[in-house]
C-alpha positions as CSV (number, residue, x, y, z in Angstrom):
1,X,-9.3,125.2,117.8
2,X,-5.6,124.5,118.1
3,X,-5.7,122.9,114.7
4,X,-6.9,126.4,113.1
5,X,-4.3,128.6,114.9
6,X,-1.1,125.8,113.8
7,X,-2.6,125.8,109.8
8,X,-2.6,129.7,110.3
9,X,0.7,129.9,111.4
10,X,2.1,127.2,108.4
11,X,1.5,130.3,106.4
12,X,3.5,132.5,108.3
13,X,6.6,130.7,109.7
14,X,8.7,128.4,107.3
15,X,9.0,125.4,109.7
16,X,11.8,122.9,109.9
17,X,11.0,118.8,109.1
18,X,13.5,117.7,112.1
19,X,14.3,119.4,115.7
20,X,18.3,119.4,116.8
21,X,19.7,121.3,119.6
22,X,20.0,125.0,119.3
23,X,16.8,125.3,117.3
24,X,14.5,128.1,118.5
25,X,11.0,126.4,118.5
26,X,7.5,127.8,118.2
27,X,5.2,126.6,121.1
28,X,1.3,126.3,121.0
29,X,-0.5,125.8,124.3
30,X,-3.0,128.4,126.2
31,X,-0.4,131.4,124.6
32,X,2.3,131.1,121.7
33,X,5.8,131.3,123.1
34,X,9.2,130.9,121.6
35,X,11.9,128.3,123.0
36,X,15.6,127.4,122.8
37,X,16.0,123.7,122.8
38,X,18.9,123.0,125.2
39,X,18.9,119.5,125.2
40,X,17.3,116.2,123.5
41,X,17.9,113.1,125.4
42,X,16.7,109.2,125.6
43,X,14.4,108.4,128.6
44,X,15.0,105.2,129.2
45,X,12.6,104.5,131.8
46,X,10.2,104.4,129.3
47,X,9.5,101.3,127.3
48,X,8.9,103.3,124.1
49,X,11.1,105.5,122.8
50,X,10.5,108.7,124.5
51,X,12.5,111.9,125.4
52,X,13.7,114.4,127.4
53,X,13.5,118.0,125.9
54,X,15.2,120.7,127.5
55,X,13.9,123.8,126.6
56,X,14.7,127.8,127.7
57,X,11.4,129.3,127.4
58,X,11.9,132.8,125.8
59,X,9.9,134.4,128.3
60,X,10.5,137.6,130.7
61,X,12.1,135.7,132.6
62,X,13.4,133.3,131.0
63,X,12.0,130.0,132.3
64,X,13.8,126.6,132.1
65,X,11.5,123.4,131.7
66,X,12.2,119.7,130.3
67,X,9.4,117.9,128.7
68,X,9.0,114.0,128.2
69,X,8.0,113.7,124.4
70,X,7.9,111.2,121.8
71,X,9.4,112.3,118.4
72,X,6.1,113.3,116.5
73,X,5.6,115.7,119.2
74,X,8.7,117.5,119.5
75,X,8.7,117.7,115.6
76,X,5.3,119.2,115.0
77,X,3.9,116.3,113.5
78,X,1.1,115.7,116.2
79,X,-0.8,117.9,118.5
80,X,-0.3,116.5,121.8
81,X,-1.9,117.0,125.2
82,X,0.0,117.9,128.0
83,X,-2.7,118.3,131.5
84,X,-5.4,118.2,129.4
85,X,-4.3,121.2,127.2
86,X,-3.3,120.9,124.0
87,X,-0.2,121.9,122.9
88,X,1.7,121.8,119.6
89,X,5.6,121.8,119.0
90,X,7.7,122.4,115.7
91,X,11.4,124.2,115.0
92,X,11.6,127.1,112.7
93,X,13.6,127.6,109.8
94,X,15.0,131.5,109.8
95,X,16.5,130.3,106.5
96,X,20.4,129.4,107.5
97,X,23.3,129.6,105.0
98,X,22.3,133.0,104.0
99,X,19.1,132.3,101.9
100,X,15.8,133.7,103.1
101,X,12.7,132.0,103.6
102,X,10.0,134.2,102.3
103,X,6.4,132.9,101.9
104,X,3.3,134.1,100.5
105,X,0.3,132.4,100.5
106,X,2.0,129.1,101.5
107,X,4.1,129.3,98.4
108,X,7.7,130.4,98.0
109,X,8.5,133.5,96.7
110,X,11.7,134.2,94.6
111,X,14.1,136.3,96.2
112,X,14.2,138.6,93.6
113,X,10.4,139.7,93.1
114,X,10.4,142.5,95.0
115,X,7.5,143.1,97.4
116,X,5.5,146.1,98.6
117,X,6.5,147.7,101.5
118,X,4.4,147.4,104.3
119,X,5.0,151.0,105.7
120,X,5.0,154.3,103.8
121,X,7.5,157.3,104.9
122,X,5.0,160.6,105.4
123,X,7.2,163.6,105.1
């Protein structure tokens, strides 16, 4: 079920390949929630190479929680179970140094086609 709502959402959001600190997130689990990623460190208790994800849940209120992850997971290139839920992870791309990220369709759009607007003014 997951796997439908994450290839819906692929046509919505334009997601990022990598995740870095100060990227906002988009988080998957029993709801959809936005994050802040505070902090990406190496857990070296762990054989493999794992790590800790510090994340500011954009919730009301705002929740602070660290997750142990491996790099796939934290980078939206697995679904992962966290509990027994599944959960899926992956930064978005608000389109930094001033272009936009439009889609449509899963395809890019040029920035000069103009589209429709979505609401009408009713005088």
């Amino acid at each position: 079920m997951i796997e439908k709502i994450v290839n819906d959402l692929k046509n919505i959001f334009v997601f990022k390949e990598n995740t870095q600190v100060g990227d906002i997130v988009l988080i998957v689990a029993e709801r959809i929630m936005y994050a802040l990623v505070t902090g990406i460190e190496r857990d070296y208790n762990k054989k493999d190479e794992w790590w800790q994800v510090s994340l500011q849940l954009l919730t009301i209120p705002p929740q602070k929680t660290a997750w142990t992850l491996r790099t796939p997971q934290f980078t939206g290139q697995e679904i992962f179970t966290m509990g027994g839920e599944e959960r899926f992870v992956k930064a978005i791309d608000f389109g930094g140094n001033g272009e936009t990220a439009q889609k449509n369709g899963g395809r890019q759009i040029d920035p000069g086609t103009k589209k429709k607007p979505v609401l009408k003014v009713i005088k």
